[in-house]
C-alpha positions in Angstrom: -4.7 29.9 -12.8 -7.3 31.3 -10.5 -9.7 34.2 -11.1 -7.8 36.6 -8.9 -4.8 35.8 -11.2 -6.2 36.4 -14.5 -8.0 40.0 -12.6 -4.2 41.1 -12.6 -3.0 39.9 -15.8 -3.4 41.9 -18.7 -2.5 41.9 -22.1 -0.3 44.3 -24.1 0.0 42.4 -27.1 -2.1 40.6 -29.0 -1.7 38.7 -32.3 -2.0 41.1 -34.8 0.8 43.2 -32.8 3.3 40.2 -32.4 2.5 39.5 -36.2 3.1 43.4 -37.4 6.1 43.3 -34.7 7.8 40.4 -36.3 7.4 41.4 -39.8 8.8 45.3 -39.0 11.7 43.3 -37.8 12.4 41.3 -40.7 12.3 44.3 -42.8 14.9 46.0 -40.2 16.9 43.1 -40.2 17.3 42.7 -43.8 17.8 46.8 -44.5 20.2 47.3 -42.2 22.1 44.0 -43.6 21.2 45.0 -47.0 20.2 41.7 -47.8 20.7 38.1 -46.7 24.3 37.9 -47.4 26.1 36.2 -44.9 22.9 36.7 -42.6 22.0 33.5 -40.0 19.4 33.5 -36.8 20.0 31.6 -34.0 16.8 31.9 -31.7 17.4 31.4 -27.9 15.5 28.1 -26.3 12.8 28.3 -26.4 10.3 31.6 -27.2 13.4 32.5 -29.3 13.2 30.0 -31.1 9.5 30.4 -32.3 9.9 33.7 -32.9 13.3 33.0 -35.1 11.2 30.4 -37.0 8.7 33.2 -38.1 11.4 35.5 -38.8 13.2 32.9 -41.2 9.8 32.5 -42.9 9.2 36.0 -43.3 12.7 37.1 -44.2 12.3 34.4 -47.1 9.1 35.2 -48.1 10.4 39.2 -48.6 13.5 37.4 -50.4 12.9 34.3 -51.7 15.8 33.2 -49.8 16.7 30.6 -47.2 18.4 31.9 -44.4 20.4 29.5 -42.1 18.4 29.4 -38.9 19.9 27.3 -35.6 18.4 27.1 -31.8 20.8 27.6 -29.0 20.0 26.3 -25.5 22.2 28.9 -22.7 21.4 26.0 -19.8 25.2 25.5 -18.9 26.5 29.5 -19.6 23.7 30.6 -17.3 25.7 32.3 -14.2 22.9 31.1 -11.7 23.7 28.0 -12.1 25.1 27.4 -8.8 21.7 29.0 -7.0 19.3 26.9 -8.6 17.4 24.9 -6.5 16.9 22.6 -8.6 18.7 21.0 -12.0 17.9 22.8 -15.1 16.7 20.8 -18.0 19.3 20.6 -21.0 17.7 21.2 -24.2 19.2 20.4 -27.6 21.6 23.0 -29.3 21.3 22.8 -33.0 23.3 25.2 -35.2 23.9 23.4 -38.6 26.1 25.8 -40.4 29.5 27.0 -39.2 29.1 31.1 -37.8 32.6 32.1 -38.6 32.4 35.2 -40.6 28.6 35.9 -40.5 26.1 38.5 -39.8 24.9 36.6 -36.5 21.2 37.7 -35.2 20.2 36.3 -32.0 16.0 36.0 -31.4 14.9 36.1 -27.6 11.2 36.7 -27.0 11.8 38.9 -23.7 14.8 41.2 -22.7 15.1 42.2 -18.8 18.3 42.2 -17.6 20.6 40.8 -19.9 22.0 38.1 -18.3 20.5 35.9 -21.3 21.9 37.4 -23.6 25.3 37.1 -22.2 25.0 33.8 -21.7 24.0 33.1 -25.7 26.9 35.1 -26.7 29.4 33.0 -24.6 27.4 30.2 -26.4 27.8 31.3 -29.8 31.6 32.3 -29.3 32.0 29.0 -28.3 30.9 27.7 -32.0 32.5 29.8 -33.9 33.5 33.6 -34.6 30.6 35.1 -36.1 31.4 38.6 -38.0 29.0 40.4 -36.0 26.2 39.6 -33.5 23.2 41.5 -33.6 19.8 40.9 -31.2 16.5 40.7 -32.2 13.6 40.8 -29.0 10.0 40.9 -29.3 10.2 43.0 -25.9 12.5 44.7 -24.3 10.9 45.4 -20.7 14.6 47.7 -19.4 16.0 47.1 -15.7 19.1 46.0 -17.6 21.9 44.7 -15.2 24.6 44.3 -17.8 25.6 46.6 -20.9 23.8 44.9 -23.4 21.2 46.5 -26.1 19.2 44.8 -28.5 19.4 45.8 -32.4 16.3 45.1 -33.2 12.9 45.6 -30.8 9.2 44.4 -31.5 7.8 46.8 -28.4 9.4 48.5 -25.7 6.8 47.3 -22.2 8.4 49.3 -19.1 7.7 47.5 -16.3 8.2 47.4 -12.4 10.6 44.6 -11.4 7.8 43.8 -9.4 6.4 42.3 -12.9 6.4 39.6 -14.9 6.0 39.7 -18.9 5.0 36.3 -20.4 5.4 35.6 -24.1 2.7 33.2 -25.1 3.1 31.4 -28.4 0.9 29.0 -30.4 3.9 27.0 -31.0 3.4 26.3 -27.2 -0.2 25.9 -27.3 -1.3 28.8 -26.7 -3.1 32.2 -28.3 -0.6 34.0 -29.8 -0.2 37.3 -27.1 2.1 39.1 -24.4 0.9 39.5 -21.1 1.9 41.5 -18.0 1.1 40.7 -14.5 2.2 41.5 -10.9 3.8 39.5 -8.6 
């Protein structure tokens, strides 16, 4: 990354925000479910996956409960597929528990036009018929381009479409923070 990069980055999350983010969440998650009861996260590959890690963690900690916890890769329900330039990398789809009948929340780190989302959905469906389907983001940035609304938000970040929002995670090496640039 080159100085004039970084000049036009800039962060709107930092640690402690992502931390007090994710924790609101759990609480949301579990009050609105009133309790773990049938509850499972599946976190979208591969921020949402992190960030349903840290949920799972939490949730128990609040509980003292396991709550099932599976990582869903969307590669082959994207509807891009056929404009790619190039071929997307399959990732490993791991959800050890049957979803028939539960409380289903799906973890994505960044909502923007809900094509994603979609795409997990048809995923899901696909293993089962969960009882309900609910969607946790850290951020939802808008510029939606399908109906879709997520349950459960860590911050709203309006943007331009003319910007980017980058999750960074230390699962990924990185300092825990969300940044915004142009371009």
């Amino acid at each position: 990354m080159t100085s004039s990069d970084r000049q036009v980055e800039r962060s709107v999350m930092d640690a402690g925000d992502i931390a007090r983010a994710l924790t609101r969440i759990a609480h949301e998650i579990l009050e609105r479910n009133k309790g773990v009861n049938d509850l499972a996260l599946v976190g979208i590959r591969t921020g949402g996956v992190h960030l349903a890690h840290r949920l799972v963690k939490r949730i128990q900690e609040i509980e003292a409960t396991a709550v099932p916890i599976g990582e869903l890769d969307i590669t082959l329900y994207r509807d891009d597929l056929s404009l790619l330039k190039e071929q997307p990398t399959l990732r490993k789809t791991s959800v050890p528990f049957d979803i028939s009948q539960k409380i289903v929340v799906l973890v994505d780190d960044v909502l923007f036009t809900g094509r994603t989302i979609r795409a997990a959905m048809d995923g899901l469906i696909d293993l089962g018929r969960p009882a309900e389907i609910q969607l946790a983001v850290l951020v939802d940035r808008g510029h939606r381009q399908l109906p879709i609304k997520a349950t459960y938000i860590g911050k709203n970040i309006p943007t331009s479409r003319e910007e980017n929002i980058r999750v960074l995670l230390e699962e990924e090496g990185e300092d825990d923070r969300v940044v915004i640039s142009k371009g």
